[in-house]
C-alpha positions as CSV (number, residue, x, y, z in Angstrom):
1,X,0.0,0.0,0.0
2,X,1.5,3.1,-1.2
3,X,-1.6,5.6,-0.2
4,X,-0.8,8.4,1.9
5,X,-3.6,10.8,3.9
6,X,-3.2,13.8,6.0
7,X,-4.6,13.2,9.4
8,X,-5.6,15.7,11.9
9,X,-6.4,13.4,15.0
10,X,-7.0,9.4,15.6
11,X,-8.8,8.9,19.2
12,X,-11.0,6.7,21.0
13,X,-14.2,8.0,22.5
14,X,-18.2,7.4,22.6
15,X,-19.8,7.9,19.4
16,X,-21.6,11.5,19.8
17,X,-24.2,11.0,17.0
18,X,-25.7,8.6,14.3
19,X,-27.6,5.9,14.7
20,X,-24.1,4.4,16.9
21,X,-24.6,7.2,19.3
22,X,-23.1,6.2,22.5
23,X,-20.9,3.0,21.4
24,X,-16.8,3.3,22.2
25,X,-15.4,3.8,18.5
26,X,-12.4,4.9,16.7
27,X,-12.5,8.5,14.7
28,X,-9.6,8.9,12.2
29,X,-10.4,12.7,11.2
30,X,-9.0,13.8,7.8
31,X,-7.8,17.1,7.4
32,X,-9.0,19.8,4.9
33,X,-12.5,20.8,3.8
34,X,-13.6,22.5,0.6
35,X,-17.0,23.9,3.1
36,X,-17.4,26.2,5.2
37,X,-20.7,26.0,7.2
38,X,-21.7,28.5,9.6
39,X,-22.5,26.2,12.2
40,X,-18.8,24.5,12.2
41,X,-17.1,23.1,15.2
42,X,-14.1,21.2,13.4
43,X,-12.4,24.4,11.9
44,X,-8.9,23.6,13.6
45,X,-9.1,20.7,10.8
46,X,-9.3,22.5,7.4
47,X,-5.2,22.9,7.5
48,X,-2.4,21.2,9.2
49,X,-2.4,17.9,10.2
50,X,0.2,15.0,9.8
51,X,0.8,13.0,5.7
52,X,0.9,9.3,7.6
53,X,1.0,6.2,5.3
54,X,-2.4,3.8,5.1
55,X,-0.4,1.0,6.6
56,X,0.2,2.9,9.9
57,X,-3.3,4.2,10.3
58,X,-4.6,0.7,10.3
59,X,-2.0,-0.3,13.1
60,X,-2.9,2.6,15.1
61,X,-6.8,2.1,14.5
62,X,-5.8,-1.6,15.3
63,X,-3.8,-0.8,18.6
64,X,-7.9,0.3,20.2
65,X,-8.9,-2.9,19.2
66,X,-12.3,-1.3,18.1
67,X,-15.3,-2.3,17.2
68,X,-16.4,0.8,15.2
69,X,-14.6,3.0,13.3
70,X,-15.7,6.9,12.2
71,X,-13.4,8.2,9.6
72,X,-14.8,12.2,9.9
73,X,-13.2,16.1,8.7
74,X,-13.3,17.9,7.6
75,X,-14.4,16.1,4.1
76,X,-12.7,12.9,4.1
77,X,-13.7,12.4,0.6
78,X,-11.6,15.4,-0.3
79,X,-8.8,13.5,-0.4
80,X,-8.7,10.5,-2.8
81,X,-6.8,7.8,-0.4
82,X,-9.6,8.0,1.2
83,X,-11.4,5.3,-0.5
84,X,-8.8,2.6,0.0
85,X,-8.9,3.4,3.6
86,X,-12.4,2.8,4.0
87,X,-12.0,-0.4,2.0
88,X,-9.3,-1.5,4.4
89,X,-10.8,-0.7,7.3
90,X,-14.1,-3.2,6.2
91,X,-11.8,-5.7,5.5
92,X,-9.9,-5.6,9.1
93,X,-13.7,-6.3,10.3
94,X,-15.1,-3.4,11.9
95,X,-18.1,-1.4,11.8
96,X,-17.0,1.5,9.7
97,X,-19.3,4.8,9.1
98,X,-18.3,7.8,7.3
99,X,-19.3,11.2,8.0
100,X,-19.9,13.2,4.6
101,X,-20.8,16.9,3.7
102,X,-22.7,15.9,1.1
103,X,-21.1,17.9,-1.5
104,X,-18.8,15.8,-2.9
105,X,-19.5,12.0,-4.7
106,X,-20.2,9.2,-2.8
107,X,-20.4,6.6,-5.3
108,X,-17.1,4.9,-4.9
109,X,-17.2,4.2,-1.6
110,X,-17.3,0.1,0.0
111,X,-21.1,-0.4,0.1
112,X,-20.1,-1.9,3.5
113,X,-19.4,1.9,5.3
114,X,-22.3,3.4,6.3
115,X,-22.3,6.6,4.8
116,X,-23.8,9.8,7.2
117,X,-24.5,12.2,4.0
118,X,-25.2,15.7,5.3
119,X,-27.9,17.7,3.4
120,X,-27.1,21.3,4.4
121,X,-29.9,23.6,5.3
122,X,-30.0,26.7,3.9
123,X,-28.8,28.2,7.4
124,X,-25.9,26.0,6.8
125,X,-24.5,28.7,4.4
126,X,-23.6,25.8,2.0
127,X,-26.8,24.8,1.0
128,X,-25.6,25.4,-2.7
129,X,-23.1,22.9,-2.0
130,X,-25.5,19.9,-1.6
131,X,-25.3,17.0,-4.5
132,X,-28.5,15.9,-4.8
133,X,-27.3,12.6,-7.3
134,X,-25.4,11.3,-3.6
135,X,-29.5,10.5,-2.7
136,X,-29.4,7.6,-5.5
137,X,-26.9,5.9,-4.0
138,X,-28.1,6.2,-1.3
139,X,-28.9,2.7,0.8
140,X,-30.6,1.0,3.6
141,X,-27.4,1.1,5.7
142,X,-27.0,4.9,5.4
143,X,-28.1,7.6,7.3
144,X,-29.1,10.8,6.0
145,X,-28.5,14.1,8.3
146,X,-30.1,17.4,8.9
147,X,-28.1,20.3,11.1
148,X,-31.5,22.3,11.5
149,X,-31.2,26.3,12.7
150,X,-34.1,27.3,12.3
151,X,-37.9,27.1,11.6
152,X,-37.5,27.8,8.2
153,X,-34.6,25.2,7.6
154,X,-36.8,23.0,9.6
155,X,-39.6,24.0,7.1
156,X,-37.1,23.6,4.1
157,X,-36.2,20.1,5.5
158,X,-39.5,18.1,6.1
159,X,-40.0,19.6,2.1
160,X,-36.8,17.7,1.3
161,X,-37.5,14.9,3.0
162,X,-41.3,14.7,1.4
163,X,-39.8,15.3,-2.3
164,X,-36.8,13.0,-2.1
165,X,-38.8,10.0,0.1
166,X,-35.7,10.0,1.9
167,X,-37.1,7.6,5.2
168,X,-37.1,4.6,2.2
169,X,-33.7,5.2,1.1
170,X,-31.3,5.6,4.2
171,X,-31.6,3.7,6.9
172,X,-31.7,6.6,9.2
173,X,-32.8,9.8,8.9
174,X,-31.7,12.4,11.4
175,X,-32.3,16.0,12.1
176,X,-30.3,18.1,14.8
177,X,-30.6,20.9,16.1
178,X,-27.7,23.5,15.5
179,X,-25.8,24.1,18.9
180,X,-26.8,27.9,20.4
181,X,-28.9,28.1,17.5
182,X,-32.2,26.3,18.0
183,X,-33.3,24.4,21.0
184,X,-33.4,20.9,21.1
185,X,-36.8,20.7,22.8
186,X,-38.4,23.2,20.2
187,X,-36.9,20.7,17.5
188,X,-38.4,17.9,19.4
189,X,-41.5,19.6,20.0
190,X,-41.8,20.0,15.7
191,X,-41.0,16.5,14.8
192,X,-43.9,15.3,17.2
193,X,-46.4,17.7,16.0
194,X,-45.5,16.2,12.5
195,X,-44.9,12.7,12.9
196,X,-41.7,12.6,10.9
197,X,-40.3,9.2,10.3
198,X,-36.9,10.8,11.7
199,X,-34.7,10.4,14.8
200,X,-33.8,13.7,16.5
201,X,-30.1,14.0,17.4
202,X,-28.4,15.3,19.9
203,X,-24.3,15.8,20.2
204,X,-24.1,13.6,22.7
205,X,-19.9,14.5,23.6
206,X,-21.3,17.9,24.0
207,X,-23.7,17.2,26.7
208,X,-21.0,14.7,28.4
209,X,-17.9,16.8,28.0
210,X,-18.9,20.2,26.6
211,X,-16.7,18.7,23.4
212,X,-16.7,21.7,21.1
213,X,-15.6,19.0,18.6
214,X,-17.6,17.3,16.4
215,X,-17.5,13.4,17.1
């Protein structure tokens, strides 16, 4: 394996979010992001980070002895060795999800990952960003994700959701509330009123530790 990425962090904690919320699981967070969404909390990875071979991210995934894997951003699928990583990381046997703007193609990924594809809201201030083809391939074991800050993107949301019949193509679909932005009871509150066949999400490393990062 010749395949190079630049990492920002590898760590072990509890998964804040998706439908894993809770479970001990590796992050391998890839540096860069072509994005920049308002809402944020992983800005100290758009630059820096370490160039570390694919051979000696596996053995320092391996060394937690994992069951679950996150490989996060920034954009992971910014950088090309990205793919092979994911890959890899199926074939050592874990769990692996990958968190995704939803800008960029999502095609070539190992149908194992689940893929969390981000649909940005237009409080996101990327919401011209979005790749709508992604939704196609999308599947079962995918999650879809909503960072709501407001009414309206809430509004804008349950439209997208309707038009794209989103709750029959991802496994999961999951709207949360932006932090300091909109409360999570008010979001709550919404989904109820409208029966939406979605799961509200919390950050749950924010309510443990105050984790300004993004797990």
């Amino acid at each position: 394996m010749d395949h190079t990425l630049r990492i920002t962090e590898i760590f072990h904690s509890l998964q804040g979010e998706t439908r894993t919320t809770g479970l001990p699981t590796v992050f391998v967070r890839l540096t860069g992001c072509p994005l920049r969404c308002q809402y944020c909390d992983t800005a100290y990875a758009f630059g820096g980070g370490e160039v570390i071979p694919l051979d000696a991210i596996l053995a320092r995934v391996a060394a937690y002895r994992p069951r679950y894997v996150c490989v996060t951003g920034g954009e992971p699928l910014a950088q090309p060795s990205c793919i092979p990583l994911l890959r890899h990381l199926c074939d050592a046997g874990y769990e692996v999800s990958l968190e995704t703007s939803g800008a960029l193609d999502i095609s070539a990924t190992d149908v194992r990952v689940s893929r969390v594809v981000d649909l940005k809201t237009p409080g996101s201030a990327e919401v011209a960003r979005n790749r709508y083809e992604n939704i196609g391939h999308l599947t079962r074991n995918d999650q879809v994700k909503f960072v709501i800050c407001s009414r309206e993107d809430y509004d804008w949301a349950v439209t997208k959701l309707i038009e794209y019949r989103l709750e029959t193509r991802a496994g999961e679909v999951l709207f949360s509330p932006s932090h300091g932005q909109v409360e999570a009871r008010a979001l709550a509150d919404w989904i109820v009123a409208d029966n939406l066949p979605v799961r509200l999400q919390l950050q749950l490393h924010k309510i443990l530790w105050n984790d300004a990062a993004g797990h």
